[in-house]
C-alpha positions as semicolon CSV with decimal commas, in nm:
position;residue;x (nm);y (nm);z (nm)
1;X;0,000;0,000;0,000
2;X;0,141;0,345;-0,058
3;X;0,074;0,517;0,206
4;X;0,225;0,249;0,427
5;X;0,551;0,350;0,257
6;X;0,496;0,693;0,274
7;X;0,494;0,697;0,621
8;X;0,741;0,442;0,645
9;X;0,976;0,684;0,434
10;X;0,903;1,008;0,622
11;X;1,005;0,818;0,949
12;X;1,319;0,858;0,864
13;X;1,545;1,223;0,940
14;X;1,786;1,144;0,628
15;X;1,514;1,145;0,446
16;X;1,322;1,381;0,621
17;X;1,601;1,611;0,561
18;X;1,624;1,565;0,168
19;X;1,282;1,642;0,103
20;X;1,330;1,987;0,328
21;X;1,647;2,016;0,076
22;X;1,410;1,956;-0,239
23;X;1,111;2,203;-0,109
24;X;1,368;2,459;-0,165
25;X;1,448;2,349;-0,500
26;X;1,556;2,070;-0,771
27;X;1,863;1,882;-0,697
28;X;2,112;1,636;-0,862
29;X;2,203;1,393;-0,635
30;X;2,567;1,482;-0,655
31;X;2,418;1,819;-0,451
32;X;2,221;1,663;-0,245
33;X;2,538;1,442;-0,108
34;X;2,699;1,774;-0,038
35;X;2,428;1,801;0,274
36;X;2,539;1,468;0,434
37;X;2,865;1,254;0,523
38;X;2,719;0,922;0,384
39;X;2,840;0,721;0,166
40;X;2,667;0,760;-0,221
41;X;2,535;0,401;-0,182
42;X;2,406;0,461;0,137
43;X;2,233;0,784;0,024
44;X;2,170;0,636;-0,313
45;X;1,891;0,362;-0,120
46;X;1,785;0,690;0,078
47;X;1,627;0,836;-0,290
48;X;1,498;0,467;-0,389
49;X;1,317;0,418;-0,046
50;X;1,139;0,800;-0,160
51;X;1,100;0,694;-0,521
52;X;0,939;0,408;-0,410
53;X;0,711;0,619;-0,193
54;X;0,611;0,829;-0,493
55;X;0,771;1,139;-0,283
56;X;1,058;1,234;-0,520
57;X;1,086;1,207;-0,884
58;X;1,426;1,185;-1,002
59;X;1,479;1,254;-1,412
60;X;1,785;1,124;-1,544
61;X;2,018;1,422;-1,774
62;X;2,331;1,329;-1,912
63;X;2,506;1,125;-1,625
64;X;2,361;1,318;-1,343
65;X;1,985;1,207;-1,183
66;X;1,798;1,532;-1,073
67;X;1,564;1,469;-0,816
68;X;1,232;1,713;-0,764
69;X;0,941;1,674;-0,466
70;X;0,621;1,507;-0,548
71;X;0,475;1,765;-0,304
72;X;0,093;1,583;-0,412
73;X;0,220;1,256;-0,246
74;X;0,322;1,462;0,045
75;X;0,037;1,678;0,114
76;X;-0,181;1,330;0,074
77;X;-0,016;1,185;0,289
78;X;-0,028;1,472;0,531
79;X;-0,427;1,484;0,468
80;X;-0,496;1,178;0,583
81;X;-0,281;1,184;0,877
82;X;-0,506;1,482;0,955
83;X;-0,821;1,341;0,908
84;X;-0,754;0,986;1,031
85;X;-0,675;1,169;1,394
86;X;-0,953;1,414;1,335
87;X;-0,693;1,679;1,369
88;X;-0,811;1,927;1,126
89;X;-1,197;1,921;1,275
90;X;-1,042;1,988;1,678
91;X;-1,174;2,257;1,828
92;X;-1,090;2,473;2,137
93;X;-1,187;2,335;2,464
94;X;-1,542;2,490;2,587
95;X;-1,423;2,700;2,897
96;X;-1,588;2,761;3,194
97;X;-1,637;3,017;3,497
98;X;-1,419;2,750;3,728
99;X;-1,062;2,664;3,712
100;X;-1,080;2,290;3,579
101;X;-1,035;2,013;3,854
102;X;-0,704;1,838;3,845
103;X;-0,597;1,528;4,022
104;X;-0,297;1,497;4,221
105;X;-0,045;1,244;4,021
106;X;0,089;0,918;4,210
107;X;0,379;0,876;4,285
């Protein structure tokens, strides 16, 4: 399912990281290296795992791969995180003429 690897590939901060880089703007991957101290392989199964995820497109020009955001996937994805916790319908808590009653924690 896709959005299981959505969320499976935003869960991690590498990758987290190059789609902050691409928001900005279109990058080879030879730039995008220049943000991190991994190895190319180890980067290079970074931009699979978001290829896979449909959250970067990468377009291959001469010998270099530029990679772009699929901000659709991401905004999706972000959607239905909303909705699925009912985050975008909360509203304020009612308040009242008393201070709330709180119970003492155990220790």
């Amino acid at each position: 399912m896709l959005i299981t690897k959505v969320y499976s590939a935003l869960s991690d901060p590498t990758r987290r990281r190059i789609l902050q880089l691409l928001r900005d703007k279109d990058m080879t991957a030879g730039e995008l290296s220049d943000h991190f101290e991994f190895t190319k392989p180890t980067l290079s199964r970074h931009f699979s795992v978001l290829k896979e995820a449909d959250l970067i497109q990468g377009t291959k020009k001469g010998n270099q791969i530029i990679y772009r955001l699929n901000v659709t996937v991401l905004e999706e994805a972000l959607m239905g995180m909303l909705e699925t916790f009912k985050l975008g319908d909360a509203k304020p808590a009612e308040q009242s003429d008393s201070a709330p009653v709180v119970s003492p924690r155990k220790k």
